[in-house]
C-alpha positions, -999 to +999 in steps of 0.1 A: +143+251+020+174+234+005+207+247+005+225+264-024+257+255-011+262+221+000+281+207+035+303+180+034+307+148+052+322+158+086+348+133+095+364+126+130+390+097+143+394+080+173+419+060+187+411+030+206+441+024+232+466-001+232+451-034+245+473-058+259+474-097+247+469-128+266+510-130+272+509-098+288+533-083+259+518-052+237+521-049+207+545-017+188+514+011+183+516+019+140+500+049+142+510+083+158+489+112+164+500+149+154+476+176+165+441+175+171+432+172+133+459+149+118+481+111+125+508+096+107+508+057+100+537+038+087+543+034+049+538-001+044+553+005+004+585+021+023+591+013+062+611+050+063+582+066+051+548+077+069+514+081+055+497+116+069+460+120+072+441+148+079+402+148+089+381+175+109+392+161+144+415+136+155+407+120+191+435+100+208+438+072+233+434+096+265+401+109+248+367+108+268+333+099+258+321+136+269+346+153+249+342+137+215+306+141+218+307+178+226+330+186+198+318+166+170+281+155+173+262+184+195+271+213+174+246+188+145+220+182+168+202+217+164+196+213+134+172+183+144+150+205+163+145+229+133+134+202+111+164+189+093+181+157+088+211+145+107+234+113+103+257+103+128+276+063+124+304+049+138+328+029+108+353+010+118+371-028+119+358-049+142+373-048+178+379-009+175+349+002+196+324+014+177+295+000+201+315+016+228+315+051+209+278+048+202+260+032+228+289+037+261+280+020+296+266+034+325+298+055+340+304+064+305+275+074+282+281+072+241+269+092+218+232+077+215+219+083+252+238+118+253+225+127+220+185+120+236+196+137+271+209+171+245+178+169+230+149+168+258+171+197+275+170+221+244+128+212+239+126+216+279+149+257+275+129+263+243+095+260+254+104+279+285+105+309+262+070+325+254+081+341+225+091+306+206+057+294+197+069+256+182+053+227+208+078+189+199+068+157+200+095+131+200+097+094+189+117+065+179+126+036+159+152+013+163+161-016+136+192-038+126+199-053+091+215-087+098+221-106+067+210-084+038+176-084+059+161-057+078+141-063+110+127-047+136+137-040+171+112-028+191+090-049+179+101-084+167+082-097+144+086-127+126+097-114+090+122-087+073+107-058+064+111-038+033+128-008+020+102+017+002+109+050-014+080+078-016+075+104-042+090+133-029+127+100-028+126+096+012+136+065+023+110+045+046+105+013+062+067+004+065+056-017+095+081+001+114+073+001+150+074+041+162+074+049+200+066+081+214+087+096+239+085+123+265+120+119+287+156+103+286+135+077+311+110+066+285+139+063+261+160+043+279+132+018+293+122+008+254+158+010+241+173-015+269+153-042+263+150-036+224+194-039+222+189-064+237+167-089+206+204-070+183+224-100+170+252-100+186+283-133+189+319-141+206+345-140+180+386-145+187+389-102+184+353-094+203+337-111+227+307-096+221+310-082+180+282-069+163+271-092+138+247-066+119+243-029+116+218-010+138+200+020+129+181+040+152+159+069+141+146+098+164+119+115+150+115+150+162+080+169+148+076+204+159+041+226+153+032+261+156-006+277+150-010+311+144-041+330+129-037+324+097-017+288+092-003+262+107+035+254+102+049+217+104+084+211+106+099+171+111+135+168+118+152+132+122+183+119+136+197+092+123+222+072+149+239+045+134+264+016+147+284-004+113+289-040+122+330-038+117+348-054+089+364-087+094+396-106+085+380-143+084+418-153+097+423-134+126+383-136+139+384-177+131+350-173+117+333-208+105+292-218+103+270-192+108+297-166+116+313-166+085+284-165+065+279-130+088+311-120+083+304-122+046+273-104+044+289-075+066+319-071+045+295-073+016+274-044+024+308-021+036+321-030+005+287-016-017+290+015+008+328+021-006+312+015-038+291+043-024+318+068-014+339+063-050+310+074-070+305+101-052+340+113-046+344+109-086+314+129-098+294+097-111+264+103-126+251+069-111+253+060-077+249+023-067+224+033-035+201-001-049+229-026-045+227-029-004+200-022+024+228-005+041+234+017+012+200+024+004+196+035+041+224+060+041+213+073+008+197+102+027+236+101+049+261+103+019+249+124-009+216+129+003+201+158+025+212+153+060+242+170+077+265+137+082+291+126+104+314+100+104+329+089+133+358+062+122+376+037+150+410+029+144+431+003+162+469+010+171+484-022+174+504-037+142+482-063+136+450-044+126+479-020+102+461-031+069+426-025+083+438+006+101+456+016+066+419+010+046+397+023+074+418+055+068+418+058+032+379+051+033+375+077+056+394+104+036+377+096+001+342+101+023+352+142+033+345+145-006+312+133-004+286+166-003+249+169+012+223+196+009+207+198+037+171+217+038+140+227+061+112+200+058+085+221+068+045+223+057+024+249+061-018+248+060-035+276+058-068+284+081-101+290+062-116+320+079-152+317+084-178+335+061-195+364+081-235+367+079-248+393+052-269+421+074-299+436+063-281+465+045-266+440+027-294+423+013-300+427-026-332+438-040-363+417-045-362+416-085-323+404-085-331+383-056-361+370-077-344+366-108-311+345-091-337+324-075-350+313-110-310+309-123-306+287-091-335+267-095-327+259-133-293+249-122-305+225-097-328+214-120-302+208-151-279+195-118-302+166-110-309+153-144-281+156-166-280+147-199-250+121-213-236+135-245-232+097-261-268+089-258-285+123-266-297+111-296-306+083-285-328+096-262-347+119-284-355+092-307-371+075-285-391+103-272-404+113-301-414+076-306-435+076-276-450+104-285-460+088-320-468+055-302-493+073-280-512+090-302-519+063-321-530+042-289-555+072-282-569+074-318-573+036-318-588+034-285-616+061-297-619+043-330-630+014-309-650+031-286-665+042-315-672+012-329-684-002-304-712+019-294-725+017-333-721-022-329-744-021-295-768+004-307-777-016-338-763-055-336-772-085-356-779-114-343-747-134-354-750-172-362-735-196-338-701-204-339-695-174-359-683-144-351-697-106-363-674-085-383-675-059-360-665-084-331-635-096-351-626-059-359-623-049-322-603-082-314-579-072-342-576-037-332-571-051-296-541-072-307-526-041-324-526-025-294-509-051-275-487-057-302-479-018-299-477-022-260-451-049-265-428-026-286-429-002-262-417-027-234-386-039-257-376-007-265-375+007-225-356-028-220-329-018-247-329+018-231-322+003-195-298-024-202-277+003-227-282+025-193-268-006-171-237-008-193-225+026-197-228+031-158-238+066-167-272+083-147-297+081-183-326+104-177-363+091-169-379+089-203-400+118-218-436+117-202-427+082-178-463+072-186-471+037-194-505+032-207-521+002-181-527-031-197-555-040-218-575-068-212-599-089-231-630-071-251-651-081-214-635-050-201-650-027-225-682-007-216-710-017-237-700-046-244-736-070-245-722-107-260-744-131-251-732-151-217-723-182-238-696-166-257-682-144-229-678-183-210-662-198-238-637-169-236-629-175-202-627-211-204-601-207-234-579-186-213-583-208-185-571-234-205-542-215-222-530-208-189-527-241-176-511-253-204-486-222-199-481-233-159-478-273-175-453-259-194-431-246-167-430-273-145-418-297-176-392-273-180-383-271-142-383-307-136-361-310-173-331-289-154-330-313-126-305-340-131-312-381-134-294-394-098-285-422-115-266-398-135-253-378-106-242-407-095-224-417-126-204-387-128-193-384-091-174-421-097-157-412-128-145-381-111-133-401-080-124-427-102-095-399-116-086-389-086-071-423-075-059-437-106-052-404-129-018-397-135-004-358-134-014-355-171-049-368-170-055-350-134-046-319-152-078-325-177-100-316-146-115-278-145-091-256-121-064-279-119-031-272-134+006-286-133+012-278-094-021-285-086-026-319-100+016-328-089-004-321-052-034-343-055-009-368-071+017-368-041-012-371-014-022-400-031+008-420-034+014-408+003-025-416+022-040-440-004-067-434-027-098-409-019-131-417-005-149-390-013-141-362-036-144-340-008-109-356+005-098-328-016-099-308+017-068-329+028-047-330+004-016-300+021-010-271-003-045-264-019-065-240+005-098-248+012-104-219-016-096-235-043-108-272-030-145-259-035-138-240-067-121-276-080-156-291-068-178-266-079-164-268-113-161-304-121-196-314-104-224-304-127-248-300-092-236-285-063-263-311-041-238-332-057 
């Protein structure tokens, strides 16, 4: 549940102490502290001036690592466990102690490893209470973006990973690696060894700088079931450490480190970019122009309660970035967030109860709902397409039609035929009766008749095919059987010599039918010689084509045919077309889709 009135961007200094330089001389401090809330820094417009700044707490040189987390970070992490978003990062020039703020040593814990012992402790007093209800689970992600690239920690795999947005605009990194965690124990033995694959470097300022930005995520999911629904609340905590701004002069960056130099002052200077919009009342917000920026969009203007945690140097060399780090840090109390609950709820389906005898209907309703049921399974398992309704009762009314004729003409014959045994002529040879050439005409309309039937189911099933639509079985599904010759017929007394001609016509239609078919099988084979033929002139382009005339082949375009090209002024000519294979860049894919389009046989 979001909030009506938005929170603003919480905003704390420290101080880093004096450090002393290689001569043993400090330098003059430029900055003075005030109260607890506010510092003064020198005027660099008028030396008898000072600049005062004001934020929500000011932490000097004498501050610990326990104090600064207890007054600016715990009061935030509640609102993890009660599944809202929290953003904690350290900003800062490099040398100012950042890492130190976030991460600490052993004698001296930093924010990150306190921030997971506060958490397990207030799970551990919650659940103690019977009357709370939530059970947590707790996990983890840990990342750096080095270089405008994001990778993963915890995990290292051997590509960046991408930046995704869902539909409800939370920011998400696929492919992250998430570890499950039940105590500051299991924490620590993943996140050691995982700190250790960050990118880290010796510059003139740092002997050990951060050369990209590291953000981990806890993930804390809590659940409670009651009767009727089951709530879901995920809260995360975002911990992140900025890789510090750099003055290419004073670090001596060259190589590799000032192209990382470049890239971090590239992403802080999209997150000002950032904190200006903002501040002003933009309608746009440039989130898309860094991974850094689009992975605080949820931090600064987003929904997350956020804190920044800025490191300042004292001496008067770091006055400018001390003077900027400053102004940055004031423009970002103007930036407001919303926070809200992110919480889903599912209800429980309660289960039907079983209908008693006193509850049972009587046996005319239950009769007549058994009929209403039965139609609608019935209308259920044959329905009907709307397109082809028509269609469909055309054609049933045409089988209808189409059988009754086949009955009528099959009694007609019947007919006929008994009057033909009954009373025959003795028919002259090599001639044939009327009545016999009447039944083999009436005979050929029927299989001329049987034939239409046959096309038209075809056109019914391949329109059926097409659409992808469940047609209906056609009216009556009855398909007369075949007819044979007039030798099938009852009654029928032909003399033995013109049933044997019959058969030996047939016999010899039907080998001329089977001759046929094996002229036409042995025509779609292909001449060797032929084969032959066309496999050289294939290989014969291959080896002497140029990139044009390689290009005339079937699945071979510009890059293709610049590949086959190259391996052949690089190996020599090709023995076989099936060298193909070899040639580096086409994937054995698209070798035997080149070959099994160019070669007319595939025994080729």
């Amino acid at each position: 549940m979001a909030s009506n009135k938005g929170k603003k961007v919480r905003v704390v200094v420290r101080l880093r102490p004096v450090q002393t330089r290689k001569d043993g001389q400090s330098e003059e401090p430029c900055v003075k502290p005030i109260d607890d809330k506010s510092l003064e820094i020198w005027n660099w417009r008028n030396v008898g001036q000072s600049l005062r700044f004001e934020f929500d707490a000011f932490f000097g040189e004498e501050s610990q690592q326990k104090t600064i987390f207890s007054k600016s970070v715990r009061p935030l992490l509640h609102h993890t466990l009660e599944g809202q978003n929290v953003s904690v990062f350290a900003y800062g020039p490099t040398g100012t102690g950042k890492t130190h703020t976030m991460q600490g040593t052993s004698a001296q814990p930093g924010v990150i490893p306190r921030s997971l012992y506060m958490i397990f402790r207030e799970i551990k007093n919650r659940e103690k209470d019977p009357s709370h209800g939530w059970t947590y689970t707790v996990s983890f992600s840990y990342l750096e973006i080095y270089q405008e690239k994001v990778y993963d920690l915890l995990e290292v795999k051997g590509h960046d990973l991408p930046i995704r947005e869902d539909q409800h605009r939370n920011i998400f990194i696929p492919n992250l690696a998430e570890k499950e965690i039940s105590t500051v124990q299991d924490f620590q033995s993943l996140f050691q060894p995982a700190n250790q694959n960050r990118t880290t470097a010796a510059t003139k300022l740092n002997s050990r700088s951060s050369r990209s930005h590291s953000v981990l995520l806890v993930r804390v999911k809590r659940i409670r079931e009651t009767d009727s629904e089951t709530k879901t609340q995920v809260g995360k905590l975002y911990l992140i450490d900025l890789a510090g701004s750099e003055n290419n002069k004073k670090t001596g960056n060259e190589g590799i480190r000032l192209k990382e130099s470049g890239a971090i002052n590239m992403s802080l200077f999209q997150l000002g970019k950032v904190v200006d919009a903002l501040s002003q009342g933009l309608p746009r917000i440039p989130y898309r122009d860094s991974k850094l920026t689009r992975l605080l969009q949820d931090s600064l203007g987003g929904h997350a309660h956020a804190l920044m945690m800025t490191n300042i140097a004292p001496e008067e060399g770091f006055y400018m970035d001390t003077y900027t780090t400053l102004n940055f840090a004031a423009k970002s109390r103007n930036v407001v967030n919303k926070p809200f609950v992110r919480e889903m709820s599912e209800a429980k389906v309660p289960a039907r109860k079983r209908s008693t005898s006193t509850d049972r209907k009587p046996e005319a309703k239950r009769a007549k709902l058994d009929e209403g049921d039965k139609e609608k399974e019935k209308q259920m398992k044959a329905p009907t397409p709307v397109g082809f309704s028509p269609l469909i009762k055309r054609q049933a009314s045409f089988e209808e039609n189409v059988k009754l004729r086949l009955d009528s003409l099959e009694q007609n014959l019947l007919s006929q035929l008994s009057k033909v045994t009954t009373s025959r002529p003795k028919p002259r040879d090599g001639l044939q009766s009327g009545a016999q050439r009447e039944l083999k005409r009436g005979f050929q309309h029927m299989k001329q008749l049987h034939r239409e039937i046959a096309s038209v189911k075809k056109v019914l099933s391949d329109t059926h095919n097409e659409s992808g639509s469940r047609t209906p079985p056609l009216h009556g599904n009855h398909t007369p059987p075949p007819l044979g010759s007039c030798d099938n017929l009852p009654g029928d007394r032909r003399d033995a010599k013109t049933t044997k001609n019959a058969k030996t016509q047939f016999a010899k239609v039907k080998g001329q039918v089977s001759l046929t078919n094996k002229e036409n099988l042995s025509a779609i084979k292909m001449d060797p010689e032929f084969k032959m033929k066309h496999v050289a002139s294939i290989l014969n382009l291959l080896n002497t084509g140029t990139v044009k005339q390689l290009k005339s082949l079937q699945s071979v375009g510009e890059k293709r045919a610049q590949l086959i090209h190259n391996w052949r002024q690089m190996f020599g000519e090709f023995h076989a077309v099936e060298d193909l294979h070899k040639v580096t860049g086409l994937p054995q894919k698209t070798v035997n889709s080149i070959i099994q389009n160019n070669l007319i046989s595939v025994g080729v």
